[in-house]
LOLOGU-893750 format. One line per field, with one value per residue (C-alpha): residue in three letters; x, y, z. Coordinates in Angstrom, 2 decimals, padded with zeros to 5 digits. Layout:
// LOLOGU-893750
res	(ALA  ...)
u	(X  ...)
v	(Y  ...)
w	(Z  ...)
END
This chain:
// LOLOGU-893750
res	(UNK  UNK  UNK  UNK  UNK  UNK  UNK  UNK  UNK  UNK  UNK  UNK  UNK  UNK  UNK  UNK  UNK  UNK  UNK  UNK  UNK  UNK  UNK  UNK  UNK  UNK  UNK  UNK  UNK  UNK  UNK  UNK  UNK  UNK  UNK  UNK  UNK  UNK  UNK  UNK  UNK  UNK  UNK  UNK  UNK  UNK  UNK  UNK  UNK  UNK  UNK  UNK  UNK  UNK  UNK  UNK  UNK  UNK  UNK  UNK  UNK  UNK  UNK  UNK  UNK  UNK  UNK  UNK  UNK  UNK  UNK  UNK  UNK  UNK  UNK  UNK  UNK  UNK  UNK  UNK  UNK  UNK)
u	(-009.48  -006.33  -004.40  -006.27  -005.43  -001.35  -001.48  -003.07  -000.87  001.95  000.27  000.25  004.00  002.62  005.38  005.05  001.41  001.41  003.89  002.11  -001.06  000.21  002.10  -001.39  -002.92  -000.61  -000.89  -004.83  -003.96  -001.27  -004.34  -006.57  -004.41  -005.62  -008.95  -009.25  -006.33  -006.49  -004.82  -001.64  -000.99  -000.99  001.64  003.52  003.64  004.61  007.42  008.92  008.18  010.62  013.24  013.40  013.92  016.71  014.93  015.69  015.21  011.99  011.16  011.99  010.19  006.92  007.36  008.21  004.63  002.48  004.14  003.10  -000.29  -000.81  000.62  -001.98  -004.85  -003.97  -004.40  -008.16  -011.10  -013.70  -017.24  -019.15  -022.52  -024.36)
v	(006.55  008.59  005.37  003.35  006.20  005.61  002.71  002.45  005.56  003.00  000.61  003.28  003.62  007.21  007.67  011.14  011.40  008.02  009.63  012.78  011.23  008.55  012.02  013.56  010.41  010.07  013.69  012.70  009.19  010.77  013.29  010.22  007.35  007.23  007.52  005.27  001.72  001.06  004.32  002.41  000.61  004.13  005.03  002.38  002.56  005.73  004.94  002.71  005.43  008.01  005.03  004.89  008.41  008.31  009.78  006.97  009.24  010.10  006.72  005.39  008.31  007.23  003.67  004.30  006.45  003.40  001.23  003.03  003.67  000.15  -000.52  001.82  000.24  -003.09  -001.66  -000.26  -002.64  -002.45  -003.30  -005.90  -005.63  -007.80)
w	(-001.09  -001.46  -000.73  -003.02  -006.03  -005.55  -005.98  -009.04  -010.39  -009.28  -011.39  -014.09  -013.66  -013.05  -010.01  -008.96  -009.18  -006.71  -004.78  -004.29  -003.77  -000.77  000.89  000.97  002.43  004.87  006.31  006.91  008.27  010.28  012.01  011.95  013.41  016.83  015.97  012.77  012.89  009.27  008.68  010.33  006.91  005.07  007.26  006.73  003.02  003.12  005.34  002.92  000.43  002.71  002.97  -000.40  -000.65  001.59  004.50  006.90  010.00  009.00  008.55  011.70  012.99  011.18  012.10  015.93  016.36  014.38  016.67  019.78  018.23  017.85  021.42  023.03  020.95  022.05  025.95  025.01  026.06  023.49  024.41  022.35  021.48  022.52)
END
């Protein structure tokens, strides 16, 4: 939900507010991103948010643990129901 609120603030041209609002989604998808994949795209938004910012570190940073997130949900077997 927090996700979906920046970016209509960025919609708003109401910057900070969308900036503060994907930082605080991305802490929770940050906790959450093993246990809930969608969170992934959060994460990478607000990468591109921190590379804009100048934080390019941080950014690789971000993108390097989605990556291996994604990497070790591709080697889970899900059961189907049947």
């Amino acid at each position: 939900m927090l996700h979906s609120l920046s970016k209509a603030y960025s919609k708003l041209n109401r910057q900070s507010e969308s900036e503060a609002t994907l930082r605080e989604a991305a802490k929770i998808a940050h906790d959450n991103l093993s246990k809930d994949f969608d969170m992934a795209q959060i994460l990478e938004d607000y990468s591109r948010l921190l590379e804009r910012h100048g934080q390019k570190q941080e950014a690789a940073n971000l993108l390097a643990q989605i990556k291996l997130a994604r990497a070790t949900a591709d080697l889970v077997v899900r059961p189907h129901p049947q």
